[in-house]
Backbone as numpy.savetxt, mean C-alpha at the origin, in Angstrom:
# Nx Ny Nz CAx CAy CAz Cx Cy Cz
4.79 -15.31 3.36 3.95 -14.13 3.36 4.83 -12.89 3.36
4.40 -11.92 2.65 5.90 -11.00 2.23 4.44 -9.91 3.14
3.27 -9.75 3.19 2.71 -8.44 3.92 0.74 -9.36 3.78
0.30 -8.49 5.11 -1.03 -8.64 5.07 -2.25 -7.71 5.29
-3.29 -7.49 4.67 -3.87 -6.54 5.23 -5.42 -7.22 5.80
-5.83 -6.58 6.75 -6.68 -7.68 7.35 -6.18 -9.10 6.99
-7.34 -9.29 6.67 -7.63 -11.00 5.83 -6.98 -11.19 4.74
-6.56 -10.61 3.36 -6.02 -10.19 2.69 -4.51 -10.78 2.45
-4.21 -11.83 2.40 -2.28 -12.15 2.24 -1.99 -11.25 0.94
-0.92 -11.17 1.13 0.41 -10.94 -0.31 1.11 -11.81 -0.10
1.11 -12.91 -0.77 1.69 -13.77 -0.76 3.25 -14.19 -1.75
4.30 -13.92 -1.97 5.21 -13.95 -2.82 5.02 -15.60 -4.05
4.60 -16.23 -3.41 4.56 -17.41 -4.41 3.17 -17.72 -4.83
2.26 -16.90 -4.09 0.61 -17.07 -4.64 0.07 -15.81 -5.58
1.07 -14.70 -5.26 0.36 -13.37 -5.66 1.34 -12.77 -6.50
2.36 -12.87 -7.01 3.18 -12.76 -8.08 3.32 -11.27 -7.86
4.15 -11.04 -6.35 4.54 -9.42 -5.69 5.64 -9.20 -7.17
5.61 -7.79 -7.41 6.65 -6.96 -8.53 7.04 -6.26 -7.13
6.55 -5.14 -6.46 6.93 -4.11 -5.99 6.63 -3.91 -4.87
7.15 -3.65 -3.77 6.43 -2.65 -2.36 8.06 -1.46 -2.31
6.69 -0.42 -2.44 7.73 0.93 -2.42 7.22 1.52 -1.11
8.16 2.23 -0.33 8.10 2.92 0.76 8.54 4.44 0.75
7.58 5.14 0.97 7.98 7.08 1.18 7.83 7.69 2.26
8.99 8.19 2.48 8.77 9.10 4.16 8.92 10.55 3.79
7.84 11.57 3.78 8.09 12.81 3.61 8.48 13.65 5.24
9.28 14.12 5.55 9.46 15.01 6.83 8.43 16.36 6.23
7.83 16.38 7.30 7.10 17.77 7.16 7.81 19.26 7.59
7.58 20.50 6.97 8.49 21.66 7.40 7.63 22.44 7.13
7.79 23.76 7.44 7.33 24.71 7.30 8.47 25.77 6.85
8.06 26.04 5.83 9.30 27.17 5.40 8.69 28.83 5.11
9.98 29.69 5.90 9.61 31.37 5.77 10.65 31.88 5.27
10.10 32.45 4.61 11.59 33.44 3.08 11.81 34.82 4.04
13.15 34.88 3.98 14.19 35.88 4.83 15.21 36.66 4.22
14.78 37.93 4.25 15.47 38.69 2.87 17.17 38.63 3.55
17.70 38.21 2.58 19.30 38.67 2.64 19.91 37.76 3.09
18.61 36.27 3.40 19.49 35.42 4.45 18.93 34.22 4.08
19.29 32.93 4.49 18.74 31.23 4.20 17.75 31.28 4.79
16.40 30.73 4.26 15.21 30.62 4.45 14.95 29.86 6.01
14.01 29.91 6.43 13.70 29.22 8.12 13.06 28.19 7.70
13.56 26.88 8.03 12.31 26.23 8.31 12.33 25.51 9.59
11.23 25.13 9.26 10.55 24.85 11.43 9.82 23.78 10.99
10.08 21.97 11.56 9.43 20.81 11.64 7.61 21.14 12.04
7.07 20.33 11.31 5.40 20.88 11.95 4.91 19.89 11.53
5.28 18.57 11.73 5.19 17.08 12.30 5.62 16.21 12.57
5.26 15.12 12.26 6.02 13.58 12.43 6.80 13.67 11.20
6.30 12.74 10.71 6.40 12.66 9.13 4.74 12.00 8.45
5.07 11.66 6.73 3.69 11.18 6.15 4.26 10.13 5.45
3.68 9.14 5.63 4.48 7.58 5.22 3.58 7.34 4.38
3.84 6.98 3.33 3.25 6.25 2.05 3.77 4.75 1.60
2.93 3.49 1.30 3.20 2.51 0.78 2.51 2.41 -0.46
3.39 1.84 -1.70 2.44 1.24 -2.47 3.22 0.22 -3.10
1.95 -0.91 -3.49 2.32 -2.32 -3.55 1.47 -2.96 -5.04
2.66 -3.41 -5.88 2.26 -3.86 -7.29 2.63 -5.00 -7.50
1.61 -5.76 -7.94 1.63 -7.25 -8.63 0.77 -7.15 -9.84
1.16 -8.67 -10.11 0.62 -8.98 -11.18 0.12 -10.38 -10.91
-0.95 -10.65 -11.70 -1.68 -12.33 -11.16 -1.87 -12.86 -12.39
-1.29 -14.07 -12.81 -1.42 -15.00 -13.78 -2.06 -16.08 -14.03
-3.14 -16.00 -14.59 -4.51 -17.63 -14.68 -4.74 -17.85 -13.28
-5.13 -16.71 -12.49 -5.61 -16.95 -11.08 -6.86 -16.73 -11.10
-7.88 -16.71 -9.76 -9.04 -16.68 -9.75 -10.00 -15.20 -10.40
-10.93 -15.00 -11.57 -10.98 -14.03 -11.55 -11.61 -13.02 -10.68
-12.20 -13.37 -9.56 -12.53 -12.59 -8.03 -11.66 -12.61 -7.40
-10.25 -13.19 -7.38 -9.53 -12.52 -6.17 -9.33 -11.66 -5.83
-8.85 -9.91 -6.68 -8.92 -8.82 -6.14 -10.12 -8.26 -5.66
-11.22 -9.07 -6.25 -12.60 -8.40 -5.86 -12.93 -7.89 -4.82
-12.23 -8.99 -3.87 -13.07 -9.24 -2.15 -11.99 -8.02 -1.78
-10.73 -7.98 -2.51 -9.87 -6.98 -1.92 -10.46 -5.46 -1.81
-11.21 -5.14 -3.67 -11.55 -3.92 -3.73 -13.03 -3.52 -3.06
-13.68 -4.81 -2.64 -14.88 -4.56 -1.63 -14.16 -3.61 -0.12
-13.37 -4.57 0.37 -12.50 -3.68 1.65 -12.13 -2.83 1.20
-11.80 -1.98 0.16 -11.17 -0.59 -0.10 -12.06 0.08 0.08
-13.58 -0.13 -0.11 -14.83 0.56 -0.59 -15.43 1.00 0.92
-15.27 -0.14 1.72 -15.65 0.27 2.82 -15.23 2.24 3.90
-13.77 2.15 3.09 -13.11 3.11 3.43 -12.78 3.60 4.82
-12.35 2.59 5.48 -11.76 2.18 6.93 -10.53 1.67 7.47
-9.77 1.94 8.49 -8.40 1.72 8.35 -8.42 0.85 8.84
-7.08 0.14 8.47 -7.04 -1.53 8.47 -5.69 -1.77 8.78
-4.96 -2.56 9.34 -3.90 -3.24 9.69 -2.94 -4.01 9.04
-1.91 -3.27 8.42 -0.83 -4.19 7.45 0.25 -4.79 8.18
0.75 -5.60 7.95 1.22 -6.70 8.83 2.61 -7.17 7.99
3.56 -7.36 8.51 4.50 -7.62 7.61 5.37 -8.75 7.91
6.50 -9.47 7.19 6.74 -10.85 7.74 7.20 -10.38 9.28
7.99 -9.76 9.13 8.95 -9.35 10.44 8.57 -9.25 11.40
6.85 -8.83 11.69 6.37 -8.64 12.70 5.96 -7.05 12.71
6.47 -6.53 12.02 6.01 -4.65 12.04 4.39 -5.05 11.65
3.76 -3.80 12.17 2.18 -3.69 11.97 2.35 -2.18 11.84
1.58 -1.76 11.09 0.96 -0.42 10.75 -0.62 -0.10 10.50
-0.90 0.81 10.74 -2.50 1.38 10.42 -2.23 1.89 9.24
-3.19 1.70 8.20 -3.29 2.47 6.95 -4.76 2.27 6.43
-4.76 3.36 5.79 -5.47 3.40 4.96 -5.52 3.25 3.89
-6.69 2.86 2.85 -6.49 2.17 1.05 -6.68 3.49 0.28
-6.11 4.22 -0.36 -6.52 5.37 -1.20 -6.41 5.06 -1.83
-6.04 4.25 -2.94 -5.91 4.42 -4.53 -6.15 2.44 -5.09
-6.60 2.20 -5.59 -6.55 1.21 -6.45 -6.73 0.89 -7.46
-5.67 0.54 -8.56 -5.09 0.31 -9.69 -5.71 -0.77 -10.20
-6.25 -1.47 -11.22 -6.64 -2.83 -11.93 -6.39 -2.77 -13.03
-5.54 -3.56 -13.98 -5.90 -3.49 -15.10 -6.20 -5.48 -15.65
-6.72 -5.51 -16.93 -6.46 -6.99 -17.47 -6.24 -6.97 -18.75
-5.59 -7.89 -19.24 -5.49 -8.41 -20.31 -5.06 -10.06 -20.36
-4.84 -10.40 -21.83 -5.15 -11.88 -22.35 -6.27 -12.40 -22.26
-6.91 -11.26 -23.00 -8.69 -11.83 -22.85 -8.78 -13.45 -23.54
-9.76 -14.18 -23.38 -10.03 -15.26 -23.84 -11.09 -15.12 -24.57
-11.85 -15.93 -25.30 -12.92 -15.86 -26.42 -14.45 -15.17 -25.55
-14.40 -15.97 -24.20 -15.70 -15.99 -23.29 -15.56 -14.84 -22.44
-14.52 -14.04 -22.94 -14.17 -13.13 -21.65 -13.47 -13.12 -20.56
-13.26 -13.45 -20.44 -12.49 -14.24 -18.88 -10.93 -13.48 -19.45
-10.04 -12.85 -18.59 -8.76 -12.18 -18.79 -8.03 -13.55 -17.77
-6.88 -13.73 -18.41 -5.43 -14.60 -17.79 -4.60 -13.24 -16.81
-4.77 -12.41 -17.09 -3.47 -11.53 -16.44 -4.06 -10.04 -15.97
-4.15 -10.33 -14.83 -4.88 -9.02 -13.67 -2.73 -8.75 -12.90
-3.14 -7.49 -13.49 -2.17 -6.14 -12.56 -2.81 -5.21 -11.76
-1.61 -5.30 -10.26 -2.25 -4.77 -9.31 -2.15 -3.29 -8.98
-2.23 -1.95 -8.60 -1.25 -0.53 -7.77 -2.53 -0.72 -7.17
-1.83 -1.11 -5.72 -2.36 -0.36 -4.51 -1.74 0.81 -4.01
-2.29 1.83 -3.56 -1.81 3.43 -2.69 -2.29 3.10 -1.26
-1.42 2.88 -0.35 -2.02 3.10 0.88 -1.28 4.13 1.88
-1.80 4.79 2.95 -1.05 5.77 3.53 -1.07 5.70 4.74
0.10 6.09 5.48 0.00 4.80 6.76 -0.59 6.10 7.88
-1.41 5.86 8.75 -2.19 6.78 9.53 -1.67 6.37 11.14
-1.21 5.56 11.62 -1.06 4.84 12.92 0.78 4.87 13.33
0.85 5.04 13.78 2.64 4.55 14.61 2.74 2.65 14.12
3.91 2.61 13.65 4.15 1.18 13.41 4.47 0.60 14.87
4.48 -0.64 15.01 5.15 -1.14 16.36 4.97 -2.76 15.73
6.15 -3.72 16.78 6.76 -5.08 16.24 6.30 -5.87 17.40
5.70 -6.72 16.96 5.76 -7.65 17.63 6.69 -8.54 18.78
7.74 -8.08 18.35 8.92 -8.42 19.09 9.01 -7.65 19.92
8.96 -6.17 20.05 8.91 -4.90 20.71 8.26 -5.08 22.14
7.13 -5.98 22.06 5.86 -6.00 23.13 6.36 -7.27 24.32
């Protein structure tokens, strides 16, 4: 299991993971100062962003379904990672595309972009 959200695995050998990207923006506040280097002054934590891309090959064609039902709900949810880190996030963005249509319709090859943005303090299992 490479990450989980709720119920939800990412599974590396079931879910054909490409990507998990991680962004930490520091927040600032900046004031322009004639004649001199600008001020800036911290005015938070930081804003953590994940997003996570696969691709699924002759897999079920509802598996992302049940995923994009939980996005819809629009409630924060618990990502889980092998290591033991947990985070709160939220689902903002979800990506679908398909192709290798078949005669009946049915697509062979669903690609994934999830956007999620982490809202909670991480903490490890090990930590506790």
């Amino acid at each position: 299991m490479l990450a989980q959200i709720d119920e939800f695995t990412f599974d590396i050998n079931d879910t054909a993971f490409d990507e998990l990207k991680r962004t930490i923006n520091f927040v600032f506040n900046q004031s322009k100062r004639l004649g001199n280097f600008d001020n800036w002054q911290s005015t938070g934590m930081y804003e953590e962003a994940i997003e996570l891309k696969g691709t699924l090959i002759a897999k079920s064609q509802k598996q992302l379904r049940d995923f994009e039902l939980m996005a819809r709900a629009k409630q924060p949810r618990i990502l889980a990672f092998s290591d033991g880190t947990c985070k709160t996030i939220l689902i903002l963005a979800l990506e679908l595309s398909r192709s290798g249509f078949l005669k009946d319709g049915a697509f062979l090859k669903q690609e994934f972009k999830i956007d999620l943005a982490v809202v909670g303090d991480g903490f490890s299992y090990e930590a506790i």
